[in-house]
DSSP file (Angstrom, degrees, kcal/mol; ACC not computed):
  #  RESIDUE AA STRUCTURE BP1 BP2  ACC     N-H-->O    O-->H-N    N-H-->O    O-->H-N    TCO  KAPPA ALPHA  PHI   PSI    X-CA   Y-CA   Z-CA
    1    1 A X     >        0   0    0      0, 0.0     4,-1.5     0, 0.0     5,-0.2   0.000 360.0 360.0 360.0 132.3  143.9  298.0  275.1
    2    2 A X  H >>  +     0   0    0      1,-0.2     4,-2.4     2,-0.2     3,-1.0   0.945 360.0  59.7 -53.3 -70.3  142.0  300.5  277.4
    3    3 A X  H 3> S+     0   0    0      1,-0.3     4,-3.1     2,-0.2    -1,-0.2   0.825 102.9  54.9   7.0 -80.0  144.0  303.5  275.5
    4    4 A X  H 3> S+     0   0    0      1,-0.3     4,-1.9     2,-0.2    -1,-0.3   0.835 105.2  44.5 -24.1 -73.3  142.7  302.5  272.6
    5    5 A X  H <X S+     0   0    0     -4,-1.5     4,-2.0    -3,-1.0    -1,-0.3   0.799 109.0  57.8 -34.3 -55.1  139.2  302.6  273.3
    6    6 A X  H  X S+     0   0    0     -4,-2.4     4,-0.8    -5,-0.2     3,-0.4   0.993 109.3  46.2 -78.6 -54.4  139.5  305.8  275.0
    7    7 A X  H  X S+     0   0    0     -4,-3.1     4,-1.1     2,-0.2    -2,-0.2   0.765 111.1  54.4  -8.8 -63.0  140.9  307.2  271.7
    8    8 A X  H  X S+     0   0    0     -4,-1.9     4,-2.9     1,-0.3    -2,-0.2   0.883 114.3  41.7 -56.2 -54.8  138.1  305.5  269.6
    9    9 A X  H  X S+     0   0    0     -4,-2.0     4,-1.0    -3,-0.4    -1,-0.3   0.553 106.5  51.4 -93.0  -3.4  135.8  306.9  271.3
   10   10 A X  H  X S+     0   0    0     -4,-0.8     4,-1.7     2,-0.2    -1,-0.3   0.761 116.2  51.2 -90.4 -26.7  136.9  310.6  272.0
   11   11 A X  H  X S+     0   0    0     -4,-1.1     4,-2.2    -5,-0.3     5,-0.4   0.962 112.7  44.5 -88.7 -40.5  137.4  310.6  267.8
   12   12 A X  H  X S+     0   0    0     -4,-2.9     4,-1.7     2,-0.2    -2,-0.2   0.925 116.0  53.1 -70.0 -49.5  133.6  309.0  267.4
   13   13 A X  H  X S+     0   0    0     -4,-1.0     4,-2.3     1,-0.3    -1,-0.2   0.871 109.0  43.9 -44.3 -73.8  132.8  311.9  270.1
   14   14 A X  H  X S+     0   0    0     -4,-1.7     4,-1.1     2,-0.2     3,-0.4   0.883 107.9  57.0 -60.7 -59.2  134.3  314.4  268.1
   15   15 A X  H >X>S+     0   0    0     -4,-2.2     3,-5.2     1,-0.2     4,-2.3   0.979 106.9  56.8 -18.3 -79.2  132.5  313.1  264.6
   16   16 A X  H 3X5S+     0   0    0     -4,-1.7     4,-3.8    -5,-0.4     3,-0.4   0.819 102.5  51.9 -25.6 -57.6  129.3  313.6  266.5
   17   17 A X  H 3<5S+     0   0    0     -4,-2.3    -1,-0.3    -3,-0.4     4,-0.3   0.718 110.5  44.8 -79.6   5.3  130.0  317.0  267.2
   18   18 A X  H <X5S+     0   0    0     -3,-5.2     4,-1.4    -4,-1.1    -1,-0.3   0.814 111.8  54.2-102.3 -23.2  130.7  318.1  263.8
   19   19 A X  H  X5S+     0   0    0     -4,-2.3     4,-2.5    -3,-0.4     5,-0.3   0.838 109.9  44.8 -66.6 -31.5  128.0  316.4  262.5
   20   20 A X  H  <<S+     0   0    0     -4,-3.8     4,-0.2    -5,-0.7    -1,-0.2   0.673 112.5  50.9-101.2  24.2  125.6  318.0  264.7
   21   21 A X  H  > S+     0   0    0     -4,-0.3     4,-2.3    -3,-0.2    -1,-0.2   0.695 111.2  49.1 -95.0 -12.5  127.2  321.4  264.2
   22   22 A X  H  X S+     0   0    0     -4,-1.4     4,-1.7     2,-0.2    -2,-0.2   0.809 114.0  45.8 -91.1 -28.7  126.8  320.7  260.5
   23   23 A X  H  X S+     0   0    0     -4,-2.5     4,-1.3     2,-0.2    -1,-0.2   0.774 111.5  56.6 -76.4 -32.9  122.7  319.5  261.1
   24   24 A X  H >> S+     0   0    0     -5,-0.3     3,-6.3    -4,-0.2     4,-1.2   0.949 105.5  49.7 -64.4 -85.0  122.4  322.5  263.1
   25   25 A X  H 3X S+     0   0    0     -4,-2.3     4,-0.8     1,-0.2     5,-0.3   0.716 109.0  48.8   6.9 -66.1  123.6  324.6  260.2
   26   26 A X  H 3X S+     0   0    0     -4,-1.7     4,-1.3     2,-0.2    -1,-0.2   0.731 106.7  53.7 -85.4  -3.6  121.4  323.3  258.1
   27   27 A X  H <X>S+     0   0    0     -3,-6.3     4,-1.6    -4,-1.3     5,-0.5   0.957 112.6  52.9 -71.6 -42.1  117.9  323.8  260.7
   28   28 A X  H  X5S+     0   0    0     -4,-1.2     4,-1.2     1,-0.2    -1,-0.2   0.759 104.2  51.2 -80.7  -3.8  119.1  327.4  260.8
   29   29 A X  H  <5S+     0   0    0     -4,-0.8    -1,-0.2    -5,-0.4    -2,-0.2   0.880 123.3  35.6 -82.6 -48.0  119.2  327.5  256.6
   30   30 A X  H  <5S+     0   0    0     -4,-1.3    -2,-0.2    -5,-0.3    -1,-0.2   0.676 134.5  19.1 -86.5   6.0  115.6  326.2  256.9
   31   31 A X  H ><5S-     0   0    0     -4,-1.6     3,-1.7     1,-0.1    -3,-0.1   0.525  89.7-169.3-127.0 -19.5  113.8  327.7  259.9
   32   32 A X  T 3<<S+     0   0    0     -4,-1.2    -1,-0.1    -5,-0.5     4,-0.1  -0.382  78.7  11.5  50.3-125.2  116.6  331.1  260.3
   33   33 A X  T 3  S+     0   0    0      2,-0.1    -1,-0.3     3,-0.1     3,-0.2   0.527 128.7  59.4 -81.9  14.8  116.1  332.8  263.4
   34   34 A X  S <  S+     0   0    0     -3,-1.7     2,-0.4     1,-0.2    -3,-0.1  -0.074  73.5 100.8 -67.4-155.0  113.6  329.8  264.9
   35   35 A X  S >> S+     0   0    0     -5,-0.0     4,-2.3    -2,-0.0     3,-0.6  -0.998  86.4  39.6-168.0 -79.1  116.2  327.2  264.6
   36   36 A X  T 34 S+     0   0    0     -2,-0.4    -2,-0.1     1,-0.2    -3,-0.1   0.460 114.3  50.3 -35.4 -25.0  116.9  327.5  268.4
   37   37 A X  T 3> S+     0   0    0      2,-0.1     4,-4.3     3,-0.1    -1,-0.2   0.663 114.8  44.4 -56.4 -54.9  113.5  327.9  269.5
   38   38 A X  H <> S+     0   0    0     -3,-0.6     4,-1.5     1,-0.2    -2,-0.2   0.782 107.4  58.2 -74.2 -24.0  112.4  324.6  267.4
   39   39 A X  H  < S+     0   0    0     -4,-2.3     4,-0.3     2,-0.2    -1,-0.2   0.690 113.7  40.7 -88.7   4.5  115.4  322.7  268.5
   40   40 A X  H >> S+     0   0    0     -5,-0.2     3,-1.7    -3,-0.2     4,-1.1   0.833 108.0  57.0 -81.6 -63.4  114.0  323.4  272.3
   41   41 A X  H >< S+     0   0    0     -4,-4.3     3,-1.0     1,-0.2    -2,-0.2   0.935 115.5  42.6 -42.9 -42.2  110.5  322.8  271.6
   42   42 A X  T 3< S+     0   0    0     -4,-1.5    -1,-0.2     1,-0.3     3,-0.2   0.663 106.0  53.3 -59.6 -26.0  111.7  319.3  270.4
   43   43 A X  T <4 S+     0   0    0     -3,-1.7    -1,-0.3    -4,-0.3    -2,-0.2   0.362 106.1  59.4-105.7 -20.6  114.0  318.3  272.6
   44   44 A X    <<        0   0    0     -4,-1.1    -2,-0.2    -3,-1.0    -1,-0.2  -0.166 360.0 360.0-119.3  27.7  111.2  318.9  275.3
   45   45 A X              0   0    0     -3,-0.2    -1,-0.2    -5,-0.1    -3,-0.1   0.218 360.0 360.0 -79.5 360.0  108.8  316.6  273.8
């Protein structure tokens, strides 16, 4: 069922974003205030 799907995939959505608030977290424990800086530079490789 289409429903379904769209469900599944709004809750895997939502996983993602707590995982990458929880990876974020942990750049800023190891880098502090670079953590934004590095995640630019990176992403713009």
């Amino acid at each position: 069922m289409e429903e379904e799907k769209v469900i599944s995939l709004a809750e895997k959505i939502i996983q993602m974003d707590l995982k990458r608030d929880e990876l974020y977290e942990e750049l800023i424990v190891l880098s502090g205030n670079r953590a934004s800086e590095i995640l630019r530079t990176v992403q713009n490789r």
